[in-house]
C-alpha positions in Angstrom: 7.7 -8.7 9.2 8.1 -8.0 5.2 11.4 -7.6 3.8 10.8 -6.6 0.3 14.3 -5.5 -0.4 15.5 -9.6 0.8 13.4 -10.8 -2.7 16.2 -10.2 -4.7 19.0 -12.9 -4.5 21.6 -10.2 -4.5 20.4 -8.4 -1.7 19.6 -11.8 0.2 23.4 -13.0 -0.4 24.7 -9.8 1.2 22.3 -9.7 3.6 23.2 -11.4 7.0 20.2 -14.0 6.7 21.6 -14.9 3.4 25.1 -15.3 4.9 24.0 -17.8 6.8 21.7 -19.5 5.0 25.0 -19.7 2.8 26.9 -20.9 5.5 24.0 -23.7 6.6 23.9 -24.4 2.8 27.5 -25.0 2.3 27.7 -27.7 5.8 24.9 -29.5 4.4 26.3 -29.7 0.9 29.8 -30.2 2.4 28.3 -33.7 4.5 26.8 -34.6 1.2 29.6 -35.0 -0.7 31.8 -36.5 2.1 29.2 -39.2 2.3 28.6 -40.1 -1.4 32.9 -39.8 -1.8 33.0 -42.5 1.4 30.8 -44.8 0.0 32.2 -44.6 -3.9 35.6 -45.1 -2.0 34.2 -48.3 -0.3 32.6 -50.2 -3.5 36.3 -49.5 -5.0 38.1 -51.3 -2.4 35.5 -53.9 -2.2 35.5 -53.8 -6.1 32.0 -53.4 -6.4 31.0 -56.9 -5.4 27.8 -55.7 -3.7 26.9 -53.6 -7.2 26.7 -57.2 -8.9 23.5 -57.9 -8.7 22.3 -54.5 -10.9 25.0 -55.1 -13.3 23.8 -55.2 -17.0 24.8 -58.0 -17.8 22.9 -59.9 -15.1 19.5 -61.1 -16.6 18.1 -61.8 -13.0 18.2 -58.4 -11.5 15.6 -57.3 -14.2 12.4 -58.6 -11.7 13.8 -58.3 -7.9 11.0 -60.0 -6.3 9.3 -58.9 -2.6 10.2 -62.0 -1.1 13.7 -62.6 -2.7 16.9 -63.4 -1.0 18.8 -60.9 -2.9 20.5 -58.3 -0.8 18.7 -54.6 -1.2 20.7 -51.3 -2.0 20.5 -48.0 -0.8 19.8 -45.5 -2.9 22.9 -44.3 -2.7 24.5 -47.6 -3.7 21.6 -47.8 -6.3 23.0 -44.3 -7.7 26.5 -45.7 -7.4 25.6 -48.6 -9.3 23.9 -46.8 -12.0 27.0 -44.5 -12.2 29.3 -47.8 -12.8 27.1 -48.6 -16.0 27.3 -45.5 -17.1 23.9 -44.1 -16.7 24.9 -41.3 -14.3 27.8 -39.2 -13.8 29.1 -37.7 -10.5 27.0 -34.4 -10.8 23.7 -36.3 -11.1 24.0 -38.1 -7.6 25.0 -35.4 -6.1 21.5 -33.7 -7.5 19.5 -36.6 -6.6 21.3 -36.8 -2.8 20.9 -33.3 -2.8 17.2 -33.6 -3.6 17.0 -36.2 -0.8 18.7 -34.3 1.7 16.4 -30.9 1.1 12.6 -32.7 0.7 13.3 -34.8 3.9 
């Protein structure tokens, strides 16, 4: 069934189906940002000591080899990380988790 009139974002967000898809929008954005402000809160009370290894100032993290004994990072931790050198600010992991949470 066509909807022609639902095309338009401002009809869609008054519409019912664009209440919810609001609504479903909002939960998902909401669990987002609960989950990346959980795991900044953990590297500051563990002072970052798993972030050490991609600090800039470390000349062994540039080749992280298959095989090595290194610890890995999430990609959120990776983001975290990046954020802590100053290469990202708050409103770019929450694109990039955003990006992983919606092409999953």
């Amino acid at each position: 069934m066509l909807r022609p009139w639902l095309h338009s974002k401002l009809t869609f967000s008054l519409s019912s189906s664009g209440q919810m898809f609001k609504k479903g929008l909002d939960i998902v954005r909401g669990f987002s940002k609960k989950i990346i402000n959980e795991r900044q809160k953990y590297h500051g009370d563990t002072k970052g000591i798993h972030l050490e290894c991609f600090n800039e100032n470390n000349k062994d993290s540039e080749v992280i080899y298959h095989r090595s004994s290194k610890k890995k990072l999430a990609m959120l931790d990776l983001l975290i990380a990046a954020k802590k050198n100053g290469h990202i600010d708050d409103d770019g992991i929450w694109e990039e988790v955003d990006t992983f949470m919606f092409e999953v």
